[in-house]
N, C-alpha and C positions, 0 to 999 in steps of 0.2 A: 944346410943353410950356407947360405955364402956369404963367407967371411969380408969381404967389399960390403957387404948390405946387412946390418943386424936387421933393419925391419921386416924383411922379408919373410913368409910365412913358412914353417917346417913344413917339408915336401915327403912325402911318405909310398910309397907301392900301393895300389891298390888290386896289383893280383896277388892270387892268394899265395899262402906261403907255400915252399915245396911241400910235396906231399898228398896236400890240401885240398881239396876239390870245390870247385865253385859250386853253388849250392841251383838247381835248375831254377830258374824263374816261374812263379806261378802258370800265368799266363801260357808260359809253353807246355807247363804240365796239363792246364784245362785243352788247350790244343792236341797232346799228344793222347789223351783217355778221349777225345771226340773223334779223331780217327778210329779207334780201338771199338770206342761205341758203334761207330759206322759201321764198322768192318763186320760187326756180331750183327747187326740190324740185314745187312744185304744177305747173309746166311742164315739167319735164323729165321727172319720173317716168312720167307719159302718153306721154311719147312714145317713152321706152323700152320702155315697154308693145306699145306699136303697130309698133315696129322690131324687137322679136322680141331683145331684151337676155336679160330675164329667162330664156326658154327655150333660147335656146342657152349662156348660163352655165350653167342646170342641164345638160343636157345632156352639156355640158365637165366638168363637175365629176362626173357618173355614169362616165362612159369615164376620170376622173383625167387630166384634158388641163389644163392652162394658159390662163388667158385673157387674158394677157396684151393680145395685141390687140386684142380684145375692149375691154377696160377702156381701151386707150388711144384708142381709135377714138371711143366713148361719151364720155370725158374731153374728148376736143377737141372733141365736138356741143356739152357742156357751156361747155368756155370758151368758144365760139361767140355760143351762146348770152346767155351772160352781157354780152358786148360786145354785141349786138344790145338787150337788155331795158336794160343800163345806159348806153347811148352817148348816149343824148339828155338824161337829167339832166345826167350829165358834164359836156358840153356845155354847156348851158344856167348849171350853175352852180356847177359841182365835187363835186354831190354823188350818192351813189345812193341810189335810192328809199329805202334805209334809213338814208341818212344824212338825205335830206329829213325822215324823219317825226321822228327825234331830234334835227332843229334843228343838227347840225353840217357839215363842210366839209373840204374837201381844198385846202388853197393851196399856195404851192411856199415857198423860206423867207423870201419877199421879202414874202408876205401875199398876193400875185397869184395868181387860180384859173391852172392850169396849161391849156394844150391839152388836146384829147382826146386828139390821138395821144402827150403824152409819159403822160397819165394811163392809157391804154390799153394801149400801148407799154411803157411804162418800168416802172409798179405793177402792172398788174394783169396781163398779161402774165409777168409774174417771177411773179406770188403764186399764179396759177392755172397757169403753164404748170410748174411746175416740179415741182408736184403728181403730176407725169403720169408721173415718171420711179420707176420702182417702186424701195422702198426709201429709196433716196437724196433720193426727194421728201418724202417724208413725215417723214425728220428737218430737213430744210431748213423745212420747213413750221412743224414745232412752234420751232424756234429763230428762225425770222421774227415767230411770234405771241409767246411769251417775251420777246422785246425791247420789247416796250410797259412792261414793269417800269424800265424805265431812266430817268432822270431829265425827259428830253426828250418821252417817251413816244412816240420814233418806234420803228414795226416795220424790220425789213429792207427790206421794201419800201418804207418812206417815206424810209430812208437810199437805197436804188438811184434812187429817182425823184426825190431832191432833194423831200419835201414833208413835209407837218406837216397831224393834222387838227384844224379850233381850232371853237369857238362861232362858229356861223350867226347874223350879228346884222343 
């Protein structure tokens, strides 16, 4: 405050404190998991392709069969997948290919990038495997993504895996 002027309004910092880490902005987070989605979509789709996915779901769906198995069998090529394409960013520096190009970060709540295996294990493991379970995954799904509305901005999966994603600085 400046002493010449009581009326003037207290002026405060609004970066964060040392330490601290800005917390990623939604928005860049739905950016950074739509690259990520992308990335799995241009590789996986070919290979469903080539595995004979597409034709035996039509096939199941002419006869009125279920494919269940089907869907779970492909789900886990997928999170497979995903560990293999994301395990060496991880690694290297808590981020995945979409979180590198948006500049942010997975740390645990200490500010420390965590392990692959609790990152692999703990997050993405819950957030992709639980997908898999019909019905019951897919409301766990949208109430793990909804929680980014909350003050912290952690999903479900960043409460299961103890972590927070903040500004890549």
């Amino acid at each position: 405050m400046d002493p010449q002027n009581p009326y003037q309004s207290p002026q405060s910092s609004l970066e964060p404190a040392y330490g601290e880490e800005e917390l990623a902005g939604r928005g860049i987070r739905l950016v950074s998991a739509i690259i990520d989605g992308v990335i799995m979509l241009v590789l996986l789709l070919p290979l469903m392709f080539v595995g004979g996915y597409f034709e035996q779901a039509l096939t199941a769906a002419q006869a009125g069969q279920q494919t269940f198995g089907l869907q779970f069998l492909w789900g886990l090529i997928g999170v497979i997948l995903f560990f293999v394409i994301q395990a060496y960013p991880l690694n290297q520096s808590g981020q995945t290919w979409g979180k590198k190009v948006m500049k942010i970060k997975i740390v645990d709540m200490d500010g420390l990038q965590p392990s692959l295996v609790e990152l692999l294990g703990k997050r993405y493991l819950f957030s992709q495997g639980i997908g898999l379970i019909p019905c019951l995954g897919a409301i766990v799904q949208l109430v793990d993504v909804l929680m980014i509305f909350r003050d912290d901005r952690r999903c479900l999966h960043d409460q299961i895996a103890g972590t927070k994603v903040v500004v890549a600085r």
